[in-house]
N, C-alpha and C positions, 0 to 999 in steps of 0.2 A: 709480194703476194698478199691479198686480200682477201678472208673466206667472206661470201654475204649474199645475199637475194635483194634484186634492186627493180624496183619499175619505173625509179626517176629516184633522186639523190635529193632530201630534204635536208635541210640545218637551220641552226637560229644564224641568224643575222651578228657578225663581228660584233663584239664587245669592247669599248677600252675602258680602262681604270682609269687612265685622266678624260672623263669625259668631256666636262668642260673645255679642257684643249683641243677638243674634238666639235666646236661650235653647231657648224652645219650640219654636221652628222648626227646630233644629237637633236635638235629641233630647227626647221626651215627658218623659225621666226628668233632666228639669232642673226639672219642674214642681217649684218651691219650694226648690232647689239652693241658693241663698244663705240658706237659713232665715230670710228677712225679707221684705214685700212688696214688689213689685217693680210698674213701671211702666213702659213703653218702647214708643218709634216707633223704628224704621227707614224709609227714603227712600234707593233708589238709581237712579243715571239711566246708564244703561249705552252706550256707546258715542254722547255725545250729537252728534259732527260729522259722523253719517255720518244720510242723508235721511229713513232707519226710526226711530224712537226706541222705546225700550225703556227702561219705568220700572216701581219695584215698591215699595209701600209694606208696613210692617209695625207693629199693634200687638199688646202682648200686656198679662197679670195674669195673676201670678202668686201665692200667698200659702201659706206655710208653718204648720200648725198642730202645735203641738210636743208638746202632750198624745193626738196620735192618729202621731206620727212619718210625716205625710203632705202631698202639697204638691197642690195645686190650681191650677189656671191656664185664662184663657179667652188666644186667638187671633184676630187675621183679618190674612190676607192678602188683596192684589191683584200683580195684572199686569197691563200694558194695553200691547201692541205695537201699533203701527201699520200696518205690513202688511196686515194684512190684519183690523183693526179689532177687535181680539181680546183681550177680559178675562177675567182668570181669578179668581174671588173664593173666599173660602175662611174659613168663621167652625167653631173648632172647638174641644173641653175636653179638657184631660189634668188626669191624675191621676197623683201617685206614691208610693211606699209605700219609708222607708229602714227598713234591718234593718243592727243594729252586728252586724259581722265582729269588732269588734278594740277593742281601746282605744279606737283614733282611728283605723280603718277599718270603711267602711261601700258595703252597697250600693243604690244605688236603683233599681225595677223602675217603669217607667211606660209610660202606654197613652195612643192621644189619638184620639177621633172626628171627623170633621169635613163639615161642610155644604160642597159646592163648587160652582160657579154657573161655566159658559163660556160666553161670550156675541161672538157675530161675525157680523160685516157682510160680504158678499159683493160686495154691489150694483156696485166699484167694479174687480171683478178682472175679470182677461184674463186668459183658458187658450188653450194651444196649438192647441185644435181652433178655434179659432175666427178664427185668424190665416192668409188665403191664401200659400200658400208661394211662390206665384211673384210675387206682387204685394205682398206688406203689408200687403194693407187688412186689416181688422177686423172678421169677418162678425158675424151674430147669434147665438142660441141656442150654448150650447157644447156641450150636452150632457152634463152636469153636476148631477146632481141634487143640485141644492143652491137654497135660498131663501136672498133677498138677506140677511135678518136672523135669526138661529134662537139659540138656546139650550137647552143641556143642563147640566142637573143630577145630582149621585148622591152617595152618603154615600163616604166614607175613611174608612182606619182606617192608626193609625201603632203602634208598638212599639220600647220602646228600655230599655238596661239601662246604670247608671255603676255604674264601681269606684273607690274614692276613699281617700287619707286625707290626710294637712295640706300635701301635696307632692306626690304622684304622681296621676295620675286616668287611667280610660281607658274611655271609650264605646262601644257600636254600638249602632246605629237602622236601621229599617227603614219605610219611608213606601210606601205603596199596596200593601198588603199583599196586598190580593186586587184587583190590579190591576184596576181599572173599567173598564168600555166608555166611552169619549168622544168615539166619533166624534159625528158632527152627523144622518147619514145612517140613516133608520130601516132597520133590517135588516142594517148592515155591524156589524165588531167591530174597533174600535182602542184596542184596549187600553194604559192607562197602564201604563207600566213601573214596574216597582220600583225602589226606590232606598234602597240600602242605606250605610250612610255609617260608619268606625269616627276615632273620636279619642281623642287625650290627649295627655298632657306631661307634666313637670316643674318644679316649682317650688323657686326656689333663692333664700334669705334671704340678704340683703345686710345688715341693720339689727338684725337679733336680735329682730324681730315677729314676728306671729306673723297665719296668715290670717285669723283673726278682727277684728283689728288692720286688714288691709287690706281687709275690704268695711265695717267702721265708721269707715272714713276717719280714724283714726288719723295723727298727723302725726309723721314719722321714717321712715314704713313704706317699703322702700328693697328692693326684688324683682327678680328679672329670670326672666324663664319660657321654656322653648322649647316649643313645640306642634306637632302638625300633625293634619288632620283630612283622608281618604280618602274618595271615593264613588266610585258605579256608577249608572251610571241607562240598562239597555239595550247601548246600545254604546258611549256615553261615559263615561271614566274621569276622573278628576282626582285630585290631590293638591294640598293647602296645606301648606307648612311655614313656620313663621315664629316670631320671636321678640319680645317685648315686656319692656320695663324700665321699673317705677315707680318712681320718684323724688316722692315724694306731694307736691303732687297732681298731676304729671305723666306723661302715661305715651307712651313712644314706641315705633312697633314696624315692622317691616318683615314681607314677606310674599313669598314666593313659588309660583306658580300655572302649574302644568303638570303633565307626565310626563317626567321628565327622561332614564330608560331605560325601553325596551321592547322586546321583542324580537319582536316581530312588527308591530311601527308604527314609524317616525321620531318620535325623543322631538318633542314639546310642548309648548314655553317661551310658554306664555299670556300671563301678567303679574307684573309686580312692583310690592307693594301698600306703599304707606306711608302711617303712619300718627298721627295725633297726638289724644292725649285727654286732657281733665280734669277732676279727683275736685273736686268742691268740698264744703265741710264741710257742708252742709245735706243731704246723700244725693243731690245732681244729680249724673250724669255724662252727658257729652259727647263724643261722639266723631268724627271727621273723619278719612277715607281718601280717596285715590286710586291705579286702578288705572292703571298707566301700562304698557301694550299692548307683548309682544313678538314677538306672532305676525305673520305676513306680512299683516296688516291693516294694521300701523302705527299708533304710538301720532297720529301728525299727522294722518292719515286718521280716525280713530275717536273721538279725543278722550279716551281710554280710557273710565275710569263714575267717577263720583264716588258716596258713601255717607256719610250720617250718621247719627248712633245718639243718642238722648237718655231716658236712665233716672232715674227716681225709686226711691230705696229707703228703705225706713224699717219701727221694729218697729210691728204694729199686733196688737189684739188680746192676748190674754192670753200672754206672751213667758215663761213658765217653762219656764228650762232652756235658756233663750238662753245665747250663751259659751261654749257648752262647746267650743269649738274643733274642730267639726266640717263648719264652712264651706268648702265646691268652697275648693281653691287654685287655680281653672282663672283663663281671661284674662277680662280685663273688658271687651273688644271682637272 
């Protein structure tokens, strides 16, 4: 049972904590960013102690072709909250196109479409009209125009630009561009909000490698990186900052998740994300987070969200002019 008043169901858009493992979902213009093909799930289960559950899967392909300096990738996401029986699916292609600035700086322009499917149950909610105020009981009809089970469909469209070279990089994306109607209700308009996201960082050699070195699993490769990564979606703000240090093939990183000044809100201290992964010589990586909750939810209430991330990378296809050390220095999770 669900008590609530709905005229179409809004949300922010999935989150993960290993965003980086999460390339194409994070900006279209990673399609192919490691110049090598790439392979990844993500699985995250978000606050699992508390009676709602909130889980979100992710895979992707991605593939770099060097003789047209362009990357391709397919996508699909899910969501499936319980509340109120509500999946969100999502199969879609980006394309990117890199152009050299510089010796060893480059920029990439990418675009991504996408199929999106929302699909929910009603059958099992309680709305306000429907509840006698002086008694409790639980009348009929709500009044409500909604069917027990419905779904809506519509195309997206995302946009995003990286600046790059062996050390510094810096992003923005922008996802639901012409923000779509989704409500459930024929005739009403609840339009998805935009969701604009900007990142990057810093990459700073410990070992005398080079990033080429570190996405070929190179053994001495010895890095540590600070990042952080910005969105908007509507009325919700966030920020990530965090840092990661590989020790090959180890990599350890922490993460923090709020708004820490505002001046028109009480800061925001969400979570703090820790994190562990590792490179194995075959191109597997691995990765394991937890967010551990500091908002007035309580991490012992919430259980925070656990995440994990598993990528395949390897060169396929005709690889001239691999090397040339123009590989993202970005994070591996």
């Amino acid at each position: 049972m669900v008590l609530g008043s709905l005229s179409g169901l809004k949300a922010q858009d999935t989150q993960y904590s290993q965003f980086y493992a999460a390339p194409l979902y994070l900006n279209p213009a990673m399609a192919g960013a490691s110049e090598m093909t790439r392979i990844g799930v993500n699985y995250r289960n978000q606050w699992p102690g508390l009676d709602q559950s909130f889980t979100s899967y992710s895979a992707y392909l991605d593939h770099y072709f060097f003789n047209a300096n362009s990357g391709v990738g397919i996508i699909f996401n899910r969501s499936e909250q319980s509340m109120a029986n509500l999946s969100v699916s999502e199969i879609g292609a980006s394309y990117s196109y890199r152009a050299r600035l510089g010796f060893k700086s480059f920029l990439r322009i990418g675009g991504q479409v996408s199929y999106m499917d929302r699909d929910a149950y009603f059958g099992d909610m309680i709305f306000g009209s429907q509840i006698d105020d002086q008694t409790g009981a639980i009348g009929g009809y709500s009044g409500e125009n909604l069917g027990q089970d419905i779904r809506h469909q519509f195309v997206d469209y995302s946009f995003g630009m990286l600046i790059h070279n062996e050390n510094v990089w810096f992003g923005a994306s922008a996802h639901h561009v012409t923000q779509p109607n989704i409500s459930f209700i024929d005739g009403e308009l609840s339009q998805l909000p935009l969701k604009v996201s900007a990142h990057g960082g810093v990459r700073l050699d410990l070992s005398g490698g080079t990033s080429t070195a570190f996405y070929n699993q190179k053994s001495g490769t010895r890095d540590i990186t600070f990042a952080f990564n910005y969105k908007n979606q509507g009325p919700f703000s966030q920020l990530d900052l965090g840092t990661q240090i590989n020790i090959q093939p180890i990599v350890l990183g922490v993460w923090y998740r709020g708004i820490p000044v505002s001046k028109t809100t009480p800061a925001n201290h969400e979570s703090v994300i820790a994190l562990v992964g590792i490179s194995l010589g075959s191109g597997l990586d691995i990765g394991y987070s937890h967010d551990f909750t500091m908002s007035s939810l309580g991490n012992a209430t919430t259980g925070g969200a656990h995440e994990i991330s598993l990528r395949y990378s390897f060169l396929a296809g005709s690889s001239k002019g691999a090397g040339r050390k123009s590989s993202m220095p970005c994070f591996k999770y």
